[in-house]
VOZA-590626 format. One record per atom (N, C-alpha, C): x, y, z. Coordinates in steps of 0.1 Angstrom, whole numbers, plus 5000, padded with zeros to 4 digits. Layout:
BEGIN
XYZ;...
end
This chain:
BEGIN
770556994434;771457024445;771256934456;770256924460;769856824471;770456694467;770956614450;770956504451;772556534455;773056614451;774556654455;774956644467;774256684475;774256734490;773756584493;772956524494;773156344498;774556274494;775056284478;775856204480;776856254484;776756374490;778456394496;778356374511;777456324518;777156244528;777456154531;776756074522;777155954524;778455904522;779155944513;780555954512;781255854509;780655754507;781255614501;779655524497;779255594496;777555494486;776555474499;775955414499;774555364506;775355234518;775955164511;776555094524;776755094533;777955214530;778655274540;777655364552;776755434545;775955484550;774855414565;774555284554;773955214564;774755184580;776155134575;776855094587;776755184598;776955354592;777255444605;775955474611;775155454604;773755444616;773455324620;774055214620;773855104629;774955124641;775955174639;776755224650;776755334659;775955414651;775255564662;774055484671;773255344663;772055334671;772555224685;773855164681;774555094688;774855204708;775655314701;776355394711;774855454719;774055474708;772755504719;772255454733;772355334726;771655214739;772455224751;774155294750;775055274765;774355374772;774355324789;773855424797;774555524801;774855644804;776055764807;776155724821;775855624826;776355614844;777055504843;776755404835;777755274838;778855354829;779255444815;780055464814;781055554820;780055654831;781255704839;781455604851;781055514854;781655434863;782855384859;782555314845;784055244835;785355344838;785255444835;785955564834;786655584850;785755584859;786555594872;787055514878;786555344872;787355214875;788555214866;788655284857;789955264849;790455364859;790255494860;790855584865;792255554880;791155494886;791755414901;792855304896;792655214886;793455144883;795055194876;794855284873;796155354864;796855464879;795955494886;796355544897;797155464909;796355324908;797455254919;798755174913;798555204899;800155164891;800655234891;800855354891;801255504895;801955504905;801355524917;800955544931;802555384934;802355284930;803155134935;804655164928;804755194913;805855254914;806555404918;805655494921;806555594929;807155554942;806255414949;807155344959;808155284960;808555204952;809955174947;810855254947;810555364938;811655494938;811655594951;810655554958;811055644973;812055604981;811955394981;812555354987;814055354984;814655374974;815255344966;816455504970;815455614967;816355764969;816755724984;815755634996;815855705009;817455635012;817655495005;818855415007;820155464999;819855584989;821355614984;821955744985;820855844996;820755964991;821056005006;821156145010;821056205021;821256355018;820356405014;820356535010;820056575027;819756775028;819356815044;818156785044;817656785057;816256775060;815556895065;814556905060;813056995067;813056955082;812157045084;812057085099;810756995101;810056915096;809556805098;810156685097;810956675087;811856505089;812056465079;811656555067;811356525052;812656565045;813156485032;814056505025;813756645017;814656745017;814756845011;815056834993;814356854981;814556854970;815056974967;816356934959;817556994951;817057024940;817157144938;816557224921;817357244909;818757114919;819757174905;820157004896;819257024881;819656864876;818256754876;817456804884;816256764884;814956834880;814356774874;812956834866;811556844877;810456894874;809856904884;808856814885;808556694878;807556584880;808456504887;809956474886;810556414895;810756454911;810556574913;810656654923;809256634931;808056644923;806556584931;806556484933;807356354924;806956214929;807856184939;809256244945;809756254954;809356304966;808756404968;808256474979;806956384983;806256304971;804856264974;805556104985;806756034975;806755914983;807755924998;808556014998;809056095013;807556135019;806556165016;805656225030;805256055034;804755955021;804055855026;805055745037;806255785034;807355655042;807355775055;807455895056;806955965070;806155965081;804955935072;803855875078;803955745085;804055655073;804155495079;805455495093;806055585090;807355585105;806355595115;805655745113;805255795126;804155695132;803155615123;802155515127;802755415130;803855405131;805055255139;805055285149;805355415153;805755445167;804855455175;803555515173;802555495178;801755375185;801455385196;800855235200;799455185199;798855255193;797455165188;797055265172;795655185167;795155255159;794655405160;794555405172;793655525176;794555645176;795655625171;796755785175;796755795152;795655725151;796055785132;796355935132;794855965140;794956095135;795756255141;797156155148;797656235149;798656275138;798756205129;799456235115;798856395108;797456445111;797356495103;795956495102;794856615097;793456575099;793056555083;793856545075;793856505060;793756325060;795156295062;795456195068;794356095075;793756135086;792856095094;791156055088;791356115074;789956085070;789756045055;790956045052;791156015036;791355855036;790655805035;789955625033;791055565020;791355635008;792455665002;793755625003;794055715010;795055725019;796055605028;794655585035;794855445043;795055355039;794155315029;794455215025;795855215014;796755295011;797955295003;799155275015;798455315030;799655335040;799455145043;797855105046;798254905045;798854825034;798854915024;799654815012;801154855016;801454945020;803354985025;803354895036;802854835043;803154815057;803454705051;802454595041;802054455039;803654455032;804154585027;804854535016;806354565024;806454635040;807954685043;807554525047;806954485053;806854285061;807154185048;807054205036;807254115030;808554115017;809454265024;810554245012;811954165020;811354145036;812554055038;813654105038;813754255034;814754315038;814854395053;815454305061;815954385076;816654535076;817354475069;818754615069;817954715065;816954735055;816554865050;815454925054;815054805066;813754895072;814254975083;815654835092;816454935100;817055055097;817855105086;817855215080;817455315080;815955245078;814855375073;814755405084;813955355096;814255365108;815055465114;816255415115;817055535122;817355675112;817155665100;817855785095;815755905104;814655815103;813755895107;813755915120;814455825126;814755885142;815756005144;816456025133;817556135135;816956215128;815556185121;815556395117;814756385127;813656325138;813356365147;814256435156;815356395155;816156475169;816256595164;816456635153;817256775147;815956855142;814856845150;813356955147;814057005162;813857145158;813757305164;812657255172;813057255184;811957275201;811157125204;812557075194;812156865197;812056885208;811656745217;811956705224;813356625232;813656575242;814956535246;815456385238;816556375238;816456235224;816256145234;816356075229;815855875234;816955865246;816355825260;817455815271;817555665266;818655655260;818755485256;820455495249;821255405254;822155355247;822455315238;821155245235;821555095225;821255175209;820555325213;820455365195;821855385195;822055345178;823655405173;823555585172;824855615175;825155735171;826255765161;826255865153;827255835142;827555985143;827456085151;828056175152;828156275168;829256395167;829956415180;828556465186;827456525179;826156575184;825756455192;825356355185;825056235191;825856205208;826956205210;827756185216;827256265230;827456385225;827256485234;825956495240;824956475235;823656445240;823856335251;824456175246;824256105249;824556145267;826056205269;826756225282;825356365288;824856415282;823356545290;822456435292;822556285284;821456225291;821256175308;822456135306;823356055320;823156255330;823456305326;823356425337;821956385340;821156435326;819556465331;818756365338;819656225339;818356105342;819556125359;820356175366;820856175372;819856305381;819056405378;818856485381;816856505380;816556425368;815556415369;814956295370;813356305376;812956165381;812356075368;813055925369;813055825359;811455825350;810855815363;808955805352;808655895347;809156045351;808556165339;809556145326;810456055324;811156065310;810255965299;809956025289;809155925279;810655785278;809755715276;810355595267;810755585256;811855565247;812255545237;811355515227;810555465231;809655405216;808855565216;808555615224;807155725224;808355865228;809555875226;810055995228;810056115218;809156065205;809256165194;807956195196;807056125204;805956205201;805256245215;806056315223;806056365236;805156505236;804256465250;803156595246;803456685247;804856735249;805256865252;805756955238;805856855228;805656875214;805356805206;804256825200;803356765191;803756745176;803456635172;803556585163;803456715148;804056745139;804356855132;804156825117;804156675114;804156605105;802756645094;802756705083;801556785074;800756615065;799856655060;799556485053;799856545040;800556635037;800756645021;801656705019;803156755025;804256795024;804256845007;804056825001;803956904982;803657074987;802957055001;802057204999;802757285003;804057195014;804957365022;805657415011;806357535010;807257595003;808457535006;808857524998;810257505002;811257585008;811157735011;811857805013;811357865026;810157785031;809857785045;810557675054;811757585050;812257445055;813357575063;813757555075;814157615089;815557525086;816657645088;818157575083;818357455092;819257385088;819557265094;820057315106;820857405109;821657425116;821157445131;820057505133;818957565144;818857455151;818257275146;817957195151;819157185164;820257235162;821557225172;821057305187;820357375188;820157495197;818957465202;817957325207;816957365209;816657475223;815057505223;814557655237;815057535248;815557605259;816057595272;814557565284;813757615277;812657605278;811957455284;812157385266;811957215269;812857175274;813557205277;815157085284;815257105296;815657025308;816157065320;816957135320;817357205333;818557345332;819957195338;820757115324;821257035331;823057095335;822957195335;824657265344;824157325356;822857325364;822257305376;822557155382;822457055371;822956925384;823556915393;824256905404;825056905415;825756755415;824856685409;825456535412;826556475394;827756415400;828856415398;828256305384;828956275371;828656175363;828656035368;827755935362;827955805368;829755765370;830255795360;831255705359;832355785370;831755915379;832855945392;832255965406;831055865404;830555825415;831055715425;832155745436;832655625442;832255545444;832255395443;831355275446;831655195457;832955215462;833855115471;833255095486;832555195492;831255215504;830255095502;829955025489;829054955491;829354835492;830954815488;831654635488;831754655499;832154745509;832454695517;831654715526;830154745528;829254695536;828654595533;828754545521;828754355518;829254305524;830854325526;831754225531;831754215543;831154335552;831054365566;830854295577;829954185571;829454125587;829953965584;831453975589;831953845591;832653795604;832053715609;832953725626;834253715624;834753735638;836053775637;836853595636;838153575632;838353465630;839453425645;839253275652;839653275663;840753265669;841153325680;842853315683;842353275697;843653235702;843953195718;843553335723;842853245737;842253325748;843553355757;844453345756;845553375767;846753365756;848153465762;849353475753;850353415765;851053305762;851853295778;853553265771;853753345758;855253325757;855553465748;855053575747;855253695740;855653775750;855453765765;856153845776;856753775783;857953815788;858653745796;858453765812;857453865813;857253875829;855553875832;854753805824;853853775829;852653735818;852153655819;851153595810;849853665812;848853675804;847753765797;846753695794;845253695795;844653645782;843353775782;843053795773;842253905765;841053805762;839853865765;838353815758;837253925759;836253885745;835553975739;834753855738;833653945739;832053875743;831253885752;830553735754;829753735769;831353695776;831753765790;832453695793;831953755811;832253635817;831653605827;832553575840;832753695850;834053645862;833153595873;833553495880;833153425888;834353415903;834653545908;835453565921;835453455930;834253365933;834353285945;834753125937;834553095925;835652935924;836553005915;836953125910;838453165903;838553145889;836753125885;836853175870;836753245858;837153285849;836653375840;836453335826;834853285822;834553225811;833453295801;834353265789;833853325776;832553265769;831653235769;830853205765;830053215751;830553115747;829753085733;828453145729;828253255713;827353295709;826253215707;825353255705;824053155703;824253085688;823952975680;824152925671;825152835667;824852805657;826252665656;827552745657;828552605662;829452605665;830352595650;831352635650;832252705642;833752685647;834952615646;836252595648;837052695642;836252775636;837452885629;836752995638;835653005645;835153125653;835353145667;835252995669;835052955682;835452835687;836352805701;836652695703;836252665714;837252565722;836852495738;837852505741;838752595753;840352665761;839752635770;841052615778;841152625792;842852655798;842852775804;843952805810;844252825826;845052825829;845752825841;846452965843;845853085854;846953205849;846953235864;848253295863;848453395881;848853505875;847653615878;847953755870;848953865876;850353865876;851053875884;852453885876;853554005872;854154005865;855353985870;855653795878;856853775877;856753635879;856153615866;855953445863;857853365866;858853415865;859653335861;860553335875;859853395883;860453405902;859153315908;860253185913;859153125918;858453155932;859553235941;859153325955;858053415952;858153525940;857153615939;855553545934;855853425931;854353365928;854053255934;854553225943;854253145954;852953155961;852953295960;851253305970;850253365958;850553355950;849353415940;848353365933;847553345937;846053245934;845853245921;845753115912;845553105899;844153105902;843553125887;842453115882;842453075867;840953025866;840952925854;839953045846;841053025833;840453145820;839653005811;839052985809;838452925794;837652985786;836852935777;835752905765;835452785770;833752845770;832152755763;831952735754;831852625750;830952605729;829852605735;828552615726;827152655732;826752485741;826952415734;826352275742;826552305754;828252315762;828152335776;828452425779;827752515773;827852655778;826352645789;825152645785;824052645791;824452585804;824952465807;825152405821;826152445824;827452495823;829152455830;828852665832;828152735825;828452865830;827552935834;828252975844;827853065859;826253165854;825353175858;824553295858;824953455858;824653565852;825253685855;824153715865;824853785875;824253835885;824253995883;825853985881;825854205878;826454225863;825454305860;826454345842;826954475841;828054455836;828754635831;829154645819;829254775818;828754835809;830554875802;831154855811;832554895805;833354785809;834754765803;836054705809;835954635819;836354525819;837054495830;838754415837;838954445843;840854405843;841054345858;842154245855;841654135865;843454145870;843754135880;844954145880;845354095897;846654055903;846653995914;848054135926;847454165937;848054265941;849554175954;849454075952;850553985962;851953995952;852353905957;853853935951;855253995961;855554045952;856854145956;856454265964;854754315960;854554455964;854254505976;854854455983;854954496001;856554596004;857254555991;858454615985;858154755978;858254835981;857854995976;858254995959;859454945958;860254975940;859354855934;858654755939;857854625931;856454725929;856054745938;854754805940;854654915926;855154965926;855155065910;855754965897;856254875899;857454805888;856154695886;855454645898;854754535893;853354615888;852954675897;851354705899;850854795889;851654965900;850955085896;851455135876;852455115876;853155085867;852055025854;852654925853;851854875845;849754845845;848954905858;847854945860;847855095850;848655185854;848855275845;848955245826;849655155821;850055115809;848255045801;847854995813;846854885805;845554995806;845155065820;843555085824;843855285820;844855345822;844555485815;843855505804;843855395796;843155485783;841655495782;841555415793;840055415795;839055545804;839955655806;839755755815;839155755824;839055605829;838055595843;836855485841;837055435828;835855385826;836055235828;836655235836;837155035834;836555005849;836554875849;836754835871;837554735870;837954735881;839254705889;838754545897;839354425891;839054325896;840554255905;840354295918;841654265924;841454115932;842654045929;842553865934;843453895942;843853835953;845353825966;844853985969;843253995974;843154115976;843554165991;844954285992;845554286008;844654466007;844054466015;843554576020;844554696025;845954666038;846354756040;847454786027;847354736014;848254756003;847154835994;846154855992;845454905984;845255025988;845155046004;844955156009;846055246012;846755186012;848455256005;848355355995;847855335986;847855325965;846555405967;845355395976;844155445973;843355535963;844855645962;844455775954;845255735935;845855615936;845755615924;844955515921;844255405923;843255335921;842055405918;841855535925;840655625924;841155735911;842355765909;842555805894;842555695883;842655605884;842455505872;841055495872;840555445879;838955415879;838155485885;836655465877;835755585885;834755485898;835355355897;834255245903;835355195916;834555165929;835155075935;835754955934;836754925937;837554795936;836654715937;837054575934;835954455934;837254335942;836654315952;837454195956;836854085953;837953995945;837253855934;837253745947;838253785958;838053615970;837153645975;836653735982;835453725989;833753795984;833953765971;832553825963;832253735954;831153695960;829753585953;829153555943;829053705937;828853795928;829153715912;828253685903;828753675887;828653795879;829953845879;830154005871;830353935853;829154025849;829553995832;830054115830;830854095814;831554165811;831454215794;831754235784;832054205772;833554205764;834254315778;835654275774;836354285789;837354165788;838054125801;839654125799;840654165806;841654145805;842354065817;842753985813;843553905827;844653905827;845354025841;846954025836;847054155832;847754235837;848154345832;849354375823;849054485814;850254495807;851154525809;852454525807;853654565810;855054505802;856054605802;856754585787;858654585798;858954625806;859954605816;859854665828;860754605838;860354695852;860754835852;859854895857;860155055856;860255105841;859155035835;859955125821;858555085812;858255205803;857455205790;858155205776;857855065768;857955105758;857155195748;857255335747;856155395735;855655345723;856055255717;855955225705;854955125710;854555005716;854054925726;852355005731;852955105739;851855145744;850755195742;849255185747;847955225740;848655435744;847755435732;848455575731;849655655729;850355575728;851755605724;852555655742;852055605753;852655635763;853555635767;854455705776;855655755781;855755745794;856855735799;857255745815;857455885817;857055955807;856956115812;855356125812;854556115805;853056075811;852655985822;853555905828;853455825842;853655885852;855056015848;854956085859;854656205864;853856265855;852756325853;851556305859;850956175858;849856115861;849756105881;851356055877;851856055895;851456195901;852256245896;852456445904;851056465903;850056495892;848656485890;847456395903;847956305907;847156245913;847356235929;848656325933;849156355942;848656535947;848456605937;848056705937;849056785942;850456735929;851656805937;852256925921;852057045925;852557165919;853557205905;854557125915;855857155903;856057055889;856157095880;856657025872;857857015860;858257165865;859757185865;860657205876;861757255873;863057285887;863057405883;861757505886;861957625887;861757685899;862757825903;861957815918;861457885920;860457865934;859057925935;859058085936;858258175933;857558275933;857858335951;858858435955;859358415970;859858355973;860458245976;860958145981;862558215984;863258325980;864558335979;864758505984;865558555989;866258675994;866358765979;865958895984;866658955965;867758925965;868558935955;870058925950;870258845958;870158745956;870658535963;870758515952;871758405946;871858315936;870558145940;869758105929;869158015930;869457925938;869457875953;869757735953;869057645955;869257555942;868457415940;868357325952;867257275951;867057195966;867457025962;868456955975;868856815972;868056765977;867456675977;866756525990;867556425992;868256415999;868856306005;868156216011;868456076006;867355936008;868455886021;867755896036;867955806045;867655706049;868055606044;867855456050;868055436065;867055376067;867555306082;867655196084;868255126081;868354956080;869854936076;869854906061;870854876052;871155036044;872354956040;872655046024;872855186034;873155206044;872555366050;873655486045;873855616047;874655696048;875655676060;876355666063;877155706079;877355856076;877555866070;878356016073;877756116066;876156116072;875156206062;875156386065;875856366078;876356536080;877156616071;877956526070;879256586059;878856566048;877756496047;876956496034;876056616032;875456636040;874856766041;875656916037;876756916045;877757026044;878557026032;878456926024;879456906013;878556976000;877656896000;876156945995;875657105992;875957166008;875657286008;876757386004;877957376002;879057425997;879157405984;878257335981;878257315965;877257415959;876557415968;875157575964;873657535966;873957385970;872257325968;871857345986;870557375986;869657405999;869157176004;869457156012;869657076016;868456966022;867756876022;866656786031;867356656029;867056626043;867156476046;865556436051;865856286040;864456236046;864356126042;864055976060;863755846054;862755816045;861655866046;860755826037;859555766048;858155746045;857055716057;856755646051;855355576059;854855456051;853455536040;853155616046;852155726033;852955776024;852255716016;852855795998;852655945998;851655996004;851256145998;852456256004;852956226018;853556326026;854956306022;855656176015;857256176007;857056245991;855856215986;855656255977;855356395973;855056485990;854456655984;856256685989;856756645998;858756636001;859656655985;859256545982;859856525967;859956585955;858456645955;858356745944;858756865945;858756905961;859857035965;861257045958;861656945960;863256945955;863356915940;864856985937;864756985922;866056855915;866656765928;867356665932;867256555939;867756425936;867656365949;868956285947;869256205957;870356155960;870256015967;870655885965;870255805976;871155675969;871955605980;872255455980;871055355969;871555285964;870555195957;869355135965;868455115956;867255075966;865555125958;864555125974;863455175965;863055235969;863855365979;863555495977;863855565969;864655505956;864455625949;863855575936;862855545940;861255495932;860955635935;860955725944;860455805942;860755955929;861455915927;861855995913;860956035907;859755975909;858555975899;858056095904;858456155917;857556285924;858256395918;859756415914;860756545909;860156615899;860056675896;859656775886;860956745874;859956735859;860856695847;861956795848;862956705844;864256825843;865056785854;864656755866;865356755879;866556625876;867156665890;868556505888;868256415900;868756285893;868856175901;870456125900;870556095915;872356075916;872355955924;872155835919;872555705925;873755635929;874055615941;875255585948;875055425945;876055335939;875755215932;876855125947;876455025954;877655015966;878654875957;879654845970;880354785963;879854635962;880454545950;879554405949;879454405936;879954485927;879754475911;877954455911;877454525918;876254615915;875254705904;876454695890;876154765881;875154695877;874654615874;873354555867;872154605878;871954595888;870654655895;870454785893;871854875891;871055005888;870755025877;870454905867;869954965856;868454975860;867754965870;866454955874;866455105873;866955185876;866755335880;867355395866;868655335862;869355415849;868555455841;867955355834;867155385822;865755465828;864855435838;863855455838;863855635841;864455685850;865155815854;865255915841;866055845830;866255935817;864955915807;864255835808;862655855804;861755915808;862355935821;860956065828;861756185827;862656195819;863056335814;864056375826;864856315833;865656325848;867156375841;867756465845;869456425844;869656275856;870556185849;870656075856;872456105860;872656065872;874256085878;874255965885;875555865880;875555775887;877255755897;877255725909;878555695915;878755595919;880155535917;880455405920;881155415933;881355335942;882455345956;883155315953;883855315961;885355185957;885755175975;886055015978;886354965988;886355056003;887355145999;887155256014;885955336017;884855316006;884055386011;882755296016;882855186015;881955106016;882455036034;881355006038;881754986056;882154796055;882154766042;882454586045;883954596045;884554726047;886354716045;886554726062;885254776070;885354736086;885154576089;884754496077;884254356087;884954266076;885854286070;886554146058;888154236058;888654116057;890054186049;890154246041;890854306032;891154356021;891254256009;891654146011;892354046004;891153896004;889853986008;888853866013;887953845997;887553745994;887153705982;885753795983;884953905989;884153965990;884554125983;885954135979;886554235975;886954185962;887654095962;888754045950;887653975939;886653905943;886053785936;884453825939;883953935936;882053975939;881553855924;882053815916;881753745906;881353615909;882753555921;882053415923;881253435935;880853565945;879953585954;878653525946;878353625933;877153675926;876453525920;877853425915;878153325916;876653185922;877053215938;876053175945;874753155947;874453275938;873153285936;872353415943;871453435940;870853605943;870853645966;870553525965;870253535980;871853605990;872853465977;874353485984;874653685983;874253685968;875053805966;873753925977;872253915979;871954005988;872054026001;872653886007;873253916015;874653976020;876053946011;877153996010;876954176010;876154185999;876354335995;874954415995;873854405995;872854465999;872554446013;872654376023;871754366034;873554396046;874154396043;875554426055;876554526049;875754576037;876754716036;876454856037;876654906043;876755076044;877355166035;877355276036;878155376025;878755496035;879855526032;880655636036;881255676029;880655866019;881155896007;882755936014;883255966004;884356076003;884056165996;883456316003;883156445994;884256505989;885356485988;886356475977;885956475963;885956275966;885656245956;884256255950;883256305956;881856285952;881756435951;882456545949;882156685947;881856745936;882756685927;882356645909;880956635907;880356525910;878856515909;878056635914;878356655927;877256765931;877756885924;878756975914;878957065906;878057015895;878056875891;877656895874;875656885874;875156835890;874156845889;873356965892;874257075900;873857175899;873757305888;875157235881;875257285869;873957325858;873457155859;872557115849;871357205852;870957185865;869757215875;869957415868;870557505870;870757615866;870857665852;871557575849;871257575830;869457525824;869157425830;867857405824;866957525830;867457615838;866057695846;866557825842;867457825834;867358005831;867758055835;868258035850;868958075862;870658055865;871558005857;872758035857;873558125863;874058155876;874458275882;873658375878;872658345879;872058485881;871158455897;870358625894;869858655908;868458655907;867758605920;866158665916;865558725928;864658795923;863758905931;862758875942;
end
């Protein structure tokens, strides 16, 4: 039995036998540590061929696929058509391209272990995340890293209780979410301050939420991935409250405030210092700056700013002016003291201009009181008149630089000089004085005699605010033709009061009695009065009455005292005279006056006591007028008289009474 039992051992003879114990004594000799070493160097090696192609196929799904994402950033695996070893090597190479994003964005080594505390210590690990890096830098493919890139910037936006997305334009957006964000960013950086917003590179991993990212995504359930849909809604919590903003979108923020305090500071470009052909009754010149009057040699100079000189800013004038509005009468400007207007360029400005001695602080207006105005109708036509047009808007704040300065003419005028200005007159001939200025007018304004154009005027002025200003400065009462409060008997009919203008010289009434009584039969309460040489005492006369009446001339300049509404009835004498009363026509119906005008005719006029009938002073006032102004004021202003016929002049006093009753409410009626 035993030899049985050997050879069925040996099993092929003694040979055979021998070999398998040379080969058991072979296997003996290996050590059990170098062959588990063998074993774990093979191991590692079949694992990073493994491990290098699941990388391929990660990169490969992430460029053709777009399944939803997890609430970490990870591609979601579909259970329908796919097996489950495909499903682990998918999830395995989605966590490792997750990772490598998140350690891009990060700025040093030192944030590894915000990946994950698996992550952070697995030597492993790391070193498969340096073979991805070596290998996204060496496939030379741009487009697919950019890709990868943004498709992991957009599941960052769409994690539940993200943070705010990237304040940045330049990422693309490919949908209306995107869009919409983009217009809350523009709110929110509008509302909140610029350095608390992370920067685009570091906006996904803001400490206000932490990085979420697991180091082994295999482990969550799948059916713990948080619907896509949530990421739309993040807490109110992390976000500014941005329908609190108050401030309007960039793009309806007005901008046009800031061009034009760019463009702002450019001097003004230069014009003439004087105008001497845009008025026909008196030349002007206007300056702004240093400007400098010098009363005692008659000049007034503008002086060059400091710095170079400039021909579009600034020049070198010199004018000639008599501030005086009847440049084109050579009698009226015969005695009117010119003065020299120029400009300094800086060179001779330091030597040729005067020192200031006195500086003000407001206006100043330079103007000449000689002339015509020793004549009562010049005196308002030249002076007050147009003093009114140029220095009212200044409420008082101007001063008064008077040249051909006549003392008993000013003191005439006193109380309106003292309503225009709140400063004493300045006499320029006998004051030593260098008055600076910054703005000077030389010449006053004025648009025709006795008359405002509104359209012209500062402020849109009127000859019904001139005479206003008059009555006002006179401290006279009425300003309609109503009548006074007592003044009348109960049950009396109104009667309006006339003023009859008596001349004593020329032009006179003769027969101002029957002018009186003609007057009074008509229904009007009656005054005669020459007129004084004080303005105040014709002027408180004047405003009494709701009428006046008078031969041509310049008493009835005083018009300006009647209360608006009242009538003026100008007796025009003979001499074809119609052109002078246009001095009164027009200006009368601008201060709001009924205007009445009457012509004579030969019998009523007293030159039918000293010429023939048939005398070329009757037949021919054309070739009188002819002669020239002197001929005709002598013929017919200076040797003619008036003697109405209340006949014929009864018409007038009905229709001004008429008017006078109708504008006051008082039409045949009675008062109490």
């Amino acid at each position: 039995m035993e030899g049985g039992g050997k050879a069925g051992y040996s099993y092929g003879g003694h040979h055979h036998h021998h070999q398998d114990a040379k080969l058991l004594k072979n296997l003996s000799r290996v050590e059990p540590r170098r062959f588990g070493l063998g074993l774990v160097a093979g191991f590692l090696i079949v694992t990073c061929a493994y491990f290098s192609t699941a990388k391929f196929d990660a990169i490969h799904i992430a460029m053709i696929s777009s399944p939803a994402k997890n609430a970490a950033g990870f591609m979601n695996a579909s259970s329908d058509g796919s097996n489950q070893q495909q499903l682990d090597l998918d999830r395995d190479a989605m966590s490792r391209e997750g990772s490598k994003a998140q350690v891009l964005d990060t700025d040093g080594d030192d944030k590894i272990s915000s990946l994950g505390p698996d992550l952070g210590h697995n030597a492993s690990v790391v070193e498969r995340k340096k073979r991805d890096e070596t290998f996204a830098k060496d496939s030379g493919d741009a487009s697919v890293s950019a890709s990868t890139d943004e498709a992991l910037a957009k599941d960052d936006d769409a994690i539940v209780g993200a943070v705010l997305p990237p304040l940045s334009s330049e990422e693309p957006t490919n949908s209306t979410q995107d869009s919409v964000l983009e217009d809350e960013e523009l709110k929110v950086q509008e509302t909140a301050p610029v350095a608390t917003n992370p920067s685009p590179e570091k906006s996904s991993n803001n400490g206000s939420s932490p990085s979420v990212v697991p180091s082994d995504p295999a482990t969550l359930p799948v059916q713990q991935i948080p619907p896509t849909q949530e990421a739309k809604d993040p807490p109110a919590q992390q976000i500014p409250a941005v329908p609190e903003a108050k401030v309007p979108p960039v793009q309806q923020i007005p901008t046009f405030p800031v061009v034009k305090t760019e463009a702002a500071p450019r001097r003004k470009e230069w014009k003439p210092l004087c105008d001497l052909w845009s008025n026909r009754r008196i030349d002007w010149c206007e300056l702004d700056g240093d400007v400098r009057v010098a009363g005692a040699n008659g000049t007034v100079s503008l002086v060059a700013p400091p710095g170079p000189a400039d021909e579009r800013t600034f020049r070198a004038e010199s004018w000639h002016i008599k501030p005086y509005p009847r440049k084109a009468d050579p009698n009226a400007m015969r005695h009117v003291r010119v003065l020299t207007v120029q400009s300094l360029p800086a060179p001779a400005a330091s030597a040729a201009a005067p020192a200031c001695t006195e500086r003000h602080d407001v206006p100043g207006l330079v103007f000449s009181d000689r002339g015509y105005t020793g004549n009562y109708f010049h005196a308002y036509t030249d002076v007050i008149l147009p003093l009114f047009l140029t220095a009212r808007q200044y409420s008082g704040e101007v001063k008064l630089l008077v040249s051909d300065f006549q003392m008993w003419w000013l003191g005439k005028f006193l109380p309106v000089f003292k309503a225009i200005s709140n400063y004493d007159l300045i006499n320029l001939d006998d004051d030593r004085r260098v008055h600076c200025f910054r703005h000077v007018q030389v010449g006053l304004t004025c648009h025709a005699d006795f008359s405002i154009d509104p359209s012209r005027a500062p402020n849109g002025y009127t000859m019904v605010d001139f005479t206003r200003f008059m009555r006002a400065t006179y401290g006279l009462p009425r300003d309609a033709p109503f009548p006074a409060s007592g003044e009348h008997q109960p049950r009396r009919p109104w009667r309006p009061r006339l003023l009859v203008i008596a001349r004593a010289r020329t032009r006179r009434f003769v027969n101002a009695d029957e002018i009186v009584r003609g007057a009074e039969r008509a229904g009007f309460e009656v005054v005669v009065s020459e007129g004084e040489h004080e303005v105040a005492p014709f002027a408180e006369l004047a405003n009494t009455c709701d009428a006046m009446v008078g031969v041509h001339g310049a008493g009835l300049t005083n018009m300006v005292f009647l209360p608006t509404g009242g009538v003026v009835i100008q007796v025009v004498p003979l001499g074809g005279l119609e052109f002078v009363a246009g001095y009164f026509r027009g200006p009368s119906r601008d201060m709001g006056l009924r205007y009445l005008e009457y012509r004579i005719t030969p019998e009523e006029s007293t030159l039918i006591d000293q010429y023939p009938r048939d005398h070329p002073i009757f037949t021919d006032p054309d070739g009188v007028k002819s002669k020239g102004w002197n001929s005709l004021k002598e013929a017919y202003l200076d040797k003619q008289d008036v003697r109405l016929d209340m006949k014929r002049f009864r018409p007038i006093l009905k229709k001004a009474i008429a008017h006078l009753r109708k504008n006051s409410g008082n039409n045949n009626t009675t008062h109490n």
